[in-house]
Steps between C-alpha positions, in 0.01 A plus 500: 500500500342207314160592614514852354648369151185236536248778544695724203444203277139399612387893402647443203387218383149620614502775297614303205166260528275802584645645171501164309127452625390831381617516184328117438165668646507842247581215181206256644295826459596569154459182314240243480648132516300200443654117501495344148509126604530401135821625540598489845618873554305849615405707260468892546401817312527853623197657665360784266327852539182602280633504150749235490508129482748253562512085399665224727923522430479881437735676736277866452179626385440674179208726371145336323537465179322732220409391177761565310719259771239206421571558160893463523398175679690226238394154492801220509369232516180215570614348798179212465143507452182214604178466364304875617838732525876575409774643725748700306834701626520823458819771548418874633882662518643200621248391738373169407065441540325213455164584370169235410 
């Protein structure tokens, strides 16, 4: 009796890791993850077709941006600047850029 509710379990239980392990594999294929030791954590963006881009902390891609999307590009703020450039933040809809 014990050994059959010990083999019903063990199935189980496989098939819950088998699951658990396949669904980590198909998001390990989607995203790109790098270690940021600055700040002690993994970083990941999504992997993108032709057309679309995606930055480190974005949870999906979106398309290139046209000209008239650079232009809405609004400038918030210098963040510093040294002796041969400046590094300024930028906001595009509420996606924050860094650009120098």
């Amino acid at each position: 009796m014990y050994w059959n509710l010990f083999k019903k379990f063990s199935r189980t239980l496989f098939l819950q890791i088998l699951i658990a392990l396949l669904v980590a594999y198909l998001l390990c294929q989607e995203f790109v993850c790098i270690d940021d030791y600055d700040r002690n954590e993994v970083r990941c963006r999504p992997k993108c077709s032709y057309g679309k881009f995606s930055l480190f902390g974005m949870t999906s891609c979106y398309p290139w941006l046209s000209c008239t999307e650079i232009g809405q590009i609004k400038l918030i703020k210098e963040i510093g600047h040294g002796a041969v450039k400046q590094v300024h933040s930028y906001d595009l809809n509420m996606i924050s850029l860094g650009f120098s």
